[in-house]
N, C-alpha and C positions, 0 to 999 in steps of 0.2 A: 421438382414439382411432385409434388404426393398426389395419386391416388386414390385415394381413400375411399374405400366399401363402407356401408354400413353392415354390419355382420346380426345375423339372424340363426338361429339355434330351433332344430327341433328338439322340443322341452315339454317330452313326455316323463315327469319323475314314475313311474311304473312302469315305463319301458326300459330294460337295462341295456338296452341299443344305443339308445337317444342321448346324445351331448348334453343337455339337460341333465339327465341322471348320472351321468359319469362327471361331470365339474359337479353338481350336487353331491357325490358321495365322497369327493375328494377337499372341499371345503374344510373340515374338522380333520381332517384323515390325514391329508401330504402338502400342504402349501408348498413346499418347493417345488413337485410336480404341476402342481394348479397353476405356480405361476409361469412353469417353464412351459406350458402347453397355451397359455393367456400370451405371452409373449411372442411364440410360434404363429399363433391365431392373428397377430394384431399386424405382427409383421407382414403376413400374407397379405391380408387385407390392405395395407400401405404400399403395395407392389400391387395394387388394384384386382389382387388373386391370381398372377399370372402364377406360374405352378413352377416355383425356381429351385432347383438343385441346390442344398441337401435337402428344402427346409418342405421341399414339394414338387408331384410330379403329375401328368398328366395318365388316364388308365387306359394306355393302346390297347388294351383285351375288349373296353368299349367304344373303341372308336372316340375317346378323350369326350366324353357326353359330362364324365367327373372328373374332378382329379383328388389324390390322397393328400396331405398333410404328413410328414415323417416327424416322430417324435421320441424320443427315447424317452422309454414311458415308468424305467427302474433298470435295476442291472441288469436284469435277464432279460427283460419284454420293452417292446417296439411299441408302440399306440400310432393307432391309422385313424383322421380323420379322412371321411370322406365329405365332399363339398363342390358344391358348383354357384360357375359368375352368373347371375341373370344382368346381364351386360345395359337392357335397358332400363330396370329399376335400380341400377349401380346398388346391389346387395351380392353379398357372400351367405350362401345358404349353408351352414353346415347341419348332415345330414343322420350319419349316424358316425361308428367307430368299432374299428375291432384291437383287441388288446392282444398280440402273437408273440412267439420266443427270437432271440435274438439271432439269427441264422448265422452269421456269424461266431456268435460263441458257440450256438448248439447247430451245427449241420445235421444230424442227426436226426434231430425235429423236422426236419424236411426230406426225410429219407423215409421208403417202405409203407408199412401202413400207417404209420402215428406222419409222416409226410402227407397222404392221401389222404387222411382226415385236417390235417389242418389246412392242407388247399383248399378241400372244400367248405370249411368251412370261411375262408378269405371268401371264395366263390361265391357264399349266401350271404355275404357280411355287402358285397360289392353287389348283386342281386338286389337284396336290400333298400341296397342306397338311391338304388334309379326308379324302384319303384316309388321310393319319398318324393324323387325328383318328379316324376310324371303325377305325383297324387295332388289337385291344384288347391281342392279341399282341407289339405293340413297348418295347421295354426304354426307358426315362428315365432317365439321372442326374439326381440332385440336383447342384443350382447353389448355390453358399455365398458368396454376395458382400457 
């Protein structure tokens, strides 16, 4: 038995945060990524958003308020969606995204200060995302994949 979310996008093309903008600059640009992140997306959704390992995890740093999306996002870099279930409009909000290195290949990128900057900047990526979440005034598209 499926699950099934309807999936909702904030879909500011102006804002380079916004899931919107990021499947919009990748349209012309990378279909294989497009669709490997469309298929990431559709699957969660079919698993009613629960946050399943690899493909998705819950953010203990917020007391699981969101959870990220894992996506391999090119050879070097990761793609983080982040997204939360509103459990009684059965929708999947996805919120915003950040685009980081692959810690694995480059541990080094998580080390000293080029580490300390890109935590923080995970930190304001995830900041971010709860603010969208709390903001009730923000418009969603529907995602039809």
């Amino acid at each position: 038995m499926t699950k099934d979310l309807k999936i909702k996008i904030f879909q500011d093309l102006n804002n380079p945060r916004s899931i919107g903008y990021l499947l919009n600059q990748l349209i012309d640009k990378d279909e294989k990524t497009l669709i490997s992140i469309l298929t990431t997306i559709r699957h969660i959704s079919e698993q009613g958003g629960f946050p399943i390992p690899p493909h998705a995890k819950p953010l203990k740093e917020v007391n699981n308020e969101i959870c990220e999306m894992r996506i391999k996002y090119d050879l070097n870099n990761l793609l983080r969606i982040y997204y939360f279930v509103n459990k009684e409009e059965k929708v999947m909000l996805l919120l915003n995204f950040i685009i980081k290195p692959d810690g694995r290949k480059f541990p080094a990128d998580y080390e000293g200060k080029k580490g300390k900057k890109l935590l923080k900047e995970i930190g304001a990526s995830v900041e971010y995302a709860l603010e969208l979440k709390s903001n009730k005034e923000l418009l969603y598209t529907d995602l039809e994949i």
